[in-house]
C-alpha positions as CSV (number, residue, x, y, z in Angstrom):
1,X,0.0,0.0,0.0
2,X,1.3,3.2,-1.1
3,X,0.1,6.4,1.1
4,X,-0.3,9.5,-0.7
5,X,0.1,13.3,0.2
6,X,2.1,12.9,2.9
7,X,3.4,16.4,2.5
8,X,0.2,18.0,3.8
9,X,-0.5,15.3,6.6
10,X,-0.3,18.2,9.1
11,X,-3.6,20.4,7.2
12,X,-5.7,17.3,6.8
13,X,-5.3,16.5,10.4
14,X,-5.8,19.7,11.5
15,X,-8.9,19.6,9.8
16,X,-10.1,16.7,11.1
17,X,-9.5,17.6,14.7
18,X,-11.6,21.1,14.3
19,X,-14.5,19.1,12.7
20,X,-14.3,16.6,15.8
21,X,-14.1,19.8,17.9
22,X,-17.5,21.4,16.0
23,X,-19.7,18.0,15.9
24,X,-19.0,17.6,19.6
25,X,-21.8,19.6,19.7
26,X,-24.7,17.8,18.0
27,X,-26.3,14.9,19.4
28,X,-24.2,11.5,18.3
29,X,-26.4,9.4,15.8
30,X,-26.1,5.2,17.4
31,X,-29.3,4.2,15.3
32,X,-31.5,4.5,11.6
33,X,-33.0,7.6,12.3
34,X,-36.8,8.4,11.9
35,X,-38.6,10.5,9.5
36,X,-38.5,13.3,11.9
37,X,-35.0,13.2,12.1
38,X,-34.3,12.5,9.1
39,X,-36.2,15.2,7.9
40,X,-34.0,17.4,10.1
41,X,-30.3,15.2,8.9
42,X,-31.5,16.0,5.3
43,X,-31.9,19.4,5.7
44,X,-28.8,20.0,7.7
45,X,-26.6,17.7,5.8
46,X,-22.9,18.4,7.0
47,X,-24.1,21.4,8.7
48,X,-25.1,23.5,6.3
49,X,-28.5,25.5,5.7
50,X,-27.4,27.0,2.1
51,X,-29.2,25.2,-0.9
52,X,-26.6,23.7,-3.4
53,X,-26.2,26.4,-5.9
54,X,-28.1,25.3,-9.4
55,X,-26.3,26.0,-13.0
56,X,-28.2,26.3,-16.2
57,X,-25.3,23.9,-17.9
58,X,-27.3,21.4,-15.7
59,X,-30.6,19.3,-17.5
60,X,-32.9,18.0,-15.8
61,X,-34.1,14.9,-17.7
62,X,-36.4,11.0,-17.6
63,X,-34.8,8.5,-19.0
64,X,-35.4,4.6,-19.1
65,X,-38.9,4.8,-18.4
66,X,-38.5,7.3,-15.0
67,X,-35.4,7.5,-14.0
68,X,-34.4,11.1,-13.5
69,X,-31.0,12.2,-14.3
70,X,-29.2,15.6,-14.5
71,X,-26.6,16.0,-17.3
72,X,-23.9,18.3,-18.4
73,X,-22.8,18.6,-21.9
74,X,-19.9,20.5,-22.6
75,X,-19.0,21.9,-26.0
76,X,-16.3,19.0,-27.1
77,X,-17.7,15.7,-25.7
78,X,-14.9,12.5,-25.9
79,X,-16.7,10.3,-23.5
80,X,-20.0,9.7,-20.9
81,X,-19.5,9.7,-17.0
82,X,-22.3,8.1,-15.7
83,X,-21.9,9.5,-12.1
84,X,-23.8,8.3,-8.4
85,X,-23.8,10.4,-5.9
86,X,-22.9,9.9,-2.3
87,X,-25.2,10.2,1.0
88,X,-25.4,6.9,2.4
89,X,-28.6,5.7,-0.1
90,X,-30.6,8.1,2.1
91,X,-29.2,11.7,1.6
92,X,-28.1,14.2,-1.4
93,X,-29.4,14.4,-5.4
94,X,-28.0,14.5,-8.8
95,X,-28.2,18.6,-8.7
96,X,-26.4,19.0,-5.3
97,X,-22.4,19.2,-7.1
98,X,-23.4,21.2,-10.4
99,X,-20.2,23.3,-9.8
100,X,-18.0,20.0,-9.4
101,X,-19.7,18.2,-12.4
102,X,-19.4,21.3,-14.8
103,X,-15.8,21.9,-13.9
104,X,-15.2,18.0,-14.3
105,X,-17.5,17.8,-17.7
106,X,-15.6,20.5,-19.3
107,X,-12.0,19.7,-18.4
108,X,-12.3,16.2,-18.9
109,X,-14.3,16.3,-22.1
110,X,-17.0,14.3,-21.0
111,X,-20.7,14.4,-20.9
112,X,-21.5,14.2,-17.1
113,X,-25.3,12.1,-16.2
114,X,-25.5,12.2,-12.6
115,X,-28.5,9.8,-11.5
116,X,-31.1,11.1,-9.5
117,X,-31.8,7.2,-7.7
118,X,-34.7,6.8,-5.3
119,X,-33.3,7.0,-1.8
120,X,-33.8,5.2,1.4
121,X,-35.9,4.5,3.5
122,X,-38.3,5.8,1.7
123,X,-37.1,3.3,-1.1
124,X,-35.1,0.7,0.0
125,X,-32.7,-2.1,-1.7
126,X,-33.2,-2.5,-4.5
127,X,-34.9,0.9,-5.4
128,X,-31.7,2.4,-5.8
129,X,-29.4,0.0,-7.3
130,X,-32.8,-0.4,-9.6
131,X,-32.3,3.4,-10.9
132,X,-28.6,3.2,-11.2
133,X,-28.9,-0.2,-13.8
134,X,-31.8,1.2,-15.6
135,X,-29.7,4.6,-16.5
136,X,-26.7,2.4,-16.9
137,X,-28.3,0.5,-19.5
138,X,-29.8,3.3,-21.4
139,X,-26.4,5.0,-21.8
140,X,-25.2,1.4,-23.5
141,X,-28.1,2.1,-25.9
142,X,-28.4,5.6,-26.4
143,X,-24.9,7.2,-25.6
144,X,-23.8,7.2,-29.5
145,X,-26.8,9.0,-30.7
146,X,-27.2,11.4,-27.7
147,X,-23.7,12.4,-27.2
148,X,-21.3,11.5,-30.2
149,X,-19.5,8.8,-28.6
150,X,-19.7,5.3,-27.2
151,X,-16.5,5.7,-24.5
152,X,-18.9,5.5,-21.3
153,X,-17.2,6.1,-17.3
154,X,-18.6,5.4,-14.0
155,X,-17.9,6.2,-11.0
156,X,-19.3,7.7,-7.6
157,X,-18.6,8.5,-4.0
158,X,-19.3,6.7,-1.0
159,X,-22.9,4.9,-1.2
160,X,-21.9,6.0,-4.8
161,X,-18.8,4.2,-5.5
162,X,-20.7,1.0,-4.0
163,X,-24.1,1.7,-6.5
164,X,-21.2,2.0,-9.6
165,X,-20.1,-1.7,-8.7
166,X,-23.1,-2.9,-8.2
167,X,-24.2,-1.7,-11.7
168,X,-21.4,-2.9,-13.3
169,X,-22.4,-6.6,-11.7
170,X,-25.7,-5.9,-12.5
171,X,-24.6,-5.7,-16.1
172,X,-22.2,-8.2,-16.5
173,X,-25.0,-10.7,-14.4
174,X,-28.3,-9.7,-16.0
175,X,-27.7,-8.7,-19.3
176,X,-24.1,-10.0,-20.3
177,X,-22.6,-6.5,-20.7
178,X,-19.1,-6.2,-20.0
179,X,-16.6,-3.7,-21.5
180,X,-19.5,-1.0,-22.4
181,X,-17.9,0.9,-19.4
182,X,-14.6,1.2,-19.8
183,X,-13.7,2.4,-16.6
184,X,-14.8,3.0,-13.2
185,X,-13.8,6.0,-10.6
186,X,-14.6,4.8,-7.0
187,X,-14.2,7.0,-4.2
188,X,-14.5,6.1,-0.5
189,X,-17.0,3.6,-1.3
190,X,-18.6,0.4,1.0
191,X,-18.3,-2.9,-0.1
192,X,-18.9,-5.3,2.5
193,X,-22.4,-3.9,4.5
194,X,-21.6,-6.6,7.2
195,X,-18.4,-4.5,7.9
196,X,-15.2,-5.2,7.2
197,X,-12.4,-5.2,10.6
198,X,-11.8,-1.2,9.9
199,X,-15.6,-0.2,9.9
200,X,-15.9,-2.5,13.1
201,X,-12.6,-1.0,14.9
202,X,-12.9,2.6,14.1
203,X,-15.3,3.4,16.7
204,X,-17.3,6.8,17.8
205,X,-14.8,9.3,16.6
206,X,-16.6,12.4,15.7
207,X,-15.5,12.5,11.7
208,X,-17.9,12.4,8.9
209,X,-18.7,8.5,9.2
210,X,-17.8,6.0,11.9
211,X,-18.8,2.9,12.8
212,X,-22.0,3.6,14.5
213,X,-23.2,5.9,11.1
214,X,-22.4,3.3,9.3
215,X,-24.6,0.7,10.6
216,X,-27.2,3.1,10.7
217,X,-26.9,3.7,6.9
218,X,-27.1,-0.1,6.5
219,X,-30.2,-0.2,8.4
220,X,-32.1,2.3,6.6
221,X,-30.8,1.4,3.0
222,X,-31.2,-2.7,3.7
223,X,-33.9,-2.5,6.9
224,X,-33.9,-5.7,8.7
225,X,-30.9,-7.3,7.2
226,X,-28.4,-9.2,9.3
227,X,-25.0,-9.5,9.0
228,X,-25.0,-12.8,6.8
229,X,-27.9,-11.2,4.4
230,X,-25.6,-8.1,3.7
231,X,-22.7,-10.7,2.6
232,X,-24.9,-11.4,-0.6
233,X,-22.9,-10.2,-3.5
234,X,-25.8,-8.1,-4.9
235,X,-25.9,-6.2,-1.6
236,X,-22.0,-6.6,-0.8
237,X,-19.6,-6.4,-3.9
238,X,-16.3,-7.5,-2.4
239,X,-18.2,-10.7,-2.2
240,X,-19.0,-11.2,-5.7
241,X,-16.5,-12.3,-8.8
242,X,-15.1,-9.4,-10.1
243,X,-14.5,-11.3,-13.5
244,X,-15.1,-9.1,-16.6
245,X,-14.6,-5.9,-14.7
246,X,-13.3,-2.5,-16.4
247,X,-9.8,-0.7,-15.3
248,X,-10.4,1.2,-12.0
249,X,-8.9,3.8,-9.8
250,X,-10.0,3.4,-6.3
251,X,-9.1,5.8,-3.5
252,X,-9.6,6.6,0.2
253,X,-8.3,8.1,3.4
254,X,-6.3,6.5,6.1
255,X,-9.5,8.0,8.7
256,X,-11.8,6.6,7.0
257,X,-13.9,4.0,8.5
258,X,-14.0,2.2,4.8
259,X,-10.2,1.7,4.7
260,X,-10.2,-2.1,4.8
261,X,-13.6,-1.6,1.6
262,X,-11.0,-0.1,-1.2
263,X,-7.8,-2.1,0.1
264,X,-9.7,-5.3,-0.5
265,X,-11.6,-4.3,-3.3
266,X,-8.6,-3.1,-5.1
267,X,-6.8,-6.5,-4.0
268,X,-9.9,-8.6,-5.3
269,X,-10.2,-6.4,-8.7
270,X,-6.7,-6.6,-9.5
271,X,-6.2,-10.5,-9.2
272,X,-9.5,-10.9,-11.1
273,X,-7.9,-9.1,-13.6
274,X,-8.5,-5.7,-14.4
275,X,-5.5,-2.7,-13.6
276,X,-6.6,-0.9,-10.7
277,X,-4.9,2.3,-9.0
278,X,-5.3,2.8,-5.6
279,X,-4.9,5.5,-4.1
280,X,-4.2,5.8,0.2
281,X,-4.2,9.6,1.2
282,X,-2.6,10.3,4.1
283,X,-4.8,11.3,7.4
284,X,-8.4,11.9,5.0
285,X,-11.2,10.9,6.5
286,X,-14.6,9.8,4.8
287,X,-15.9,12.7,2.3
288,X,-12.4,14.5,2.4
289,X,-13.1,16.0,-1.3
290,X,-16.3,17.8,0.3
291,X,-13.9,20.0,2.1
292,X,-11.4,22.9,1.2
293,X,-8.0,20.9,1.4
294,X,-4.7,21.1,-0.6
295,X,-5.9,17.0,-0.6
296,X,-9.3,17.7,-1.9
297,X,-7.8,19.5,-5.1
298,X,-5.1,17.4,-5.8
299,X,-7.3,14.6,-5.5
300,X,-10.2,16.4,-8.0
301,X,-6.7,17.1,-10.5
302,X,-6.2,13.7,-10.3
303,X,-9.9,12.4,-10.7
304,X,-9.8,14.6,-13.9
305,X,-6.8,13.3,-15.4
306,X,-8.0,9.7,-15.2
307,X,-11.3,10.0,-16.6
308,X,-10.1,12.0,-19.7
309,X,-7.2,10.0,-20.6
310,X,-8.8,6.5,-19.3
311,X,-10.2,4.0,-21.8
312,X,-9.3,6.4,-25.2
């Protein structure tokens, strides 16, 4: 394992010690909330009371029979990013990173389709996963005649990067598709929702996920699971065989909770096959790119330089 941006060490864990510092002060979270608070947790995701600001580069669009997807279509298009966004199945949309997803549309080249999947636990497994397949296949079909070109990404964060495998196995399993995606970006993502040693070991500190978040966010997106349940490959990628899977570049913090997720699933991709780069970074804890870090723009520089280059 190679650890990155050692050079900043001391920022990031600065960082992580004043947000420690500022969630002392709101109540801990030990269960699946209820509607009333998750009302409240949607609303003051991360702390923050400011709506995500809205571009006009972003469209609002159905496809595959209702899913609902925002896209960004630069001028000069080589490629599609089908992109999931994080939240733990149960928080954020497809228009709350327009800034991010124009910045990464135009410098990358790429037509960006961020999927708007049903969230939990409103919708529970399989809702989600449902979405993320259905858009997935209808960029197999339709990416050619919508957008020029037939060079399709994916990739997400968090509950993200876990609803990208999942659709690639979905995919591969249901449809025999494999190579349509030519690559996959995962960031911080969950693999194993019966919890691998880290998520088990990393206990109550007060960063953006720990162990007792996390098995909340299990509980709401598969409610009434146990432990053996969640090892089901649909539910729990490490478990499945990663045969037929495209190139990846999988990356995470040394705080994060999910440390043991992308060193296995890194381990488990490569020797089924595909090239994977993995990427450590030094003292980042779940979510780092959310934040204002020399990290978080290093790692966006390199995020950017993958997706245009990968798969050409």
């Amino acid at each position: 394992m190679t650890i990155t941006d050692e050079d900043c060490l001391a920022e990031t864990l600065a960082f992580n010690e004043h947000f420690e510092a500022t969630a002392a002060s709101r109540p801990t979270r030990e269960q699946a909330p209820d509607a009333t608070a998750l009302a409240r947790l949607r609303r003051n995701r991360l702390g923050g009371h400011t709506p995500p600001v809205r571009l006009a580069h972003g469209q609002d669009r159905v496809v595959a029979g209702g899913v609902r997807v925002r896209a960004f279509v630069p001028d000069h298009v080589d490629g599609v990013y089908l992109h999931i966004h994080g939240g733990g199945w149960a928080f954020g949309s497809a228009g709350g990173q327009d800034e991010k997803l124009w910045q990464l549309a135009v410098q990358a080249r790429l037509a960006v389709v961020s999927v708007d999947y049903r969230l939990a636990p409103e919708h529970p497994f399989p809702a989600g996963p449902d979405d993320c397949e259905a858009a997935a296949r209808w960029l197999v079909d339709h990416a050619a005649a919508e957008f020029g070109t037939q060079r399709l990404l994916i990739g997400g964060e968090s509950a993200g990067a876990h609803l990208s495998v999942v659709t690639l196995l979905r995919l591969r399993d249901r449809h025999g598709i494999t190579g349509a995606f030519r690559a996959a970006h995962l960031l911080f993502g969950p693999y194993d929702l019966s919890m691998t040693p880290s998520q088990r070991s990393f206990g109550s500190k007060r960063l953006l996920s720990n162990t007792d978040s996390l098995r909340g966010s299990y509980e709401l997106f598969t409610p009434g699971m146990g432990a053996e349940q969640r090892r089901d490959p649909q539910v729990s990628p490490l478990f499945a065989e990663l045969a037929g899977m495209p190139p990846a570049r999988i990356v995470v913090g040394t705080e994060d909770p999910l440390l043991d997720d992308s060193l296995f699933l890194a381990q488990r991709w490569q020797a089924a096959g595909a090239p994977v780069q993995l990427g450590v970074v030094a003292g980042a804890m779940h979510g780092f790119t959310l934040f204002p870090l020399t990290v978080t723009e290093r790692e966006l520089r390199r995020e950017r330089e993958f997706l245009a280059t990968v798969g050409r």
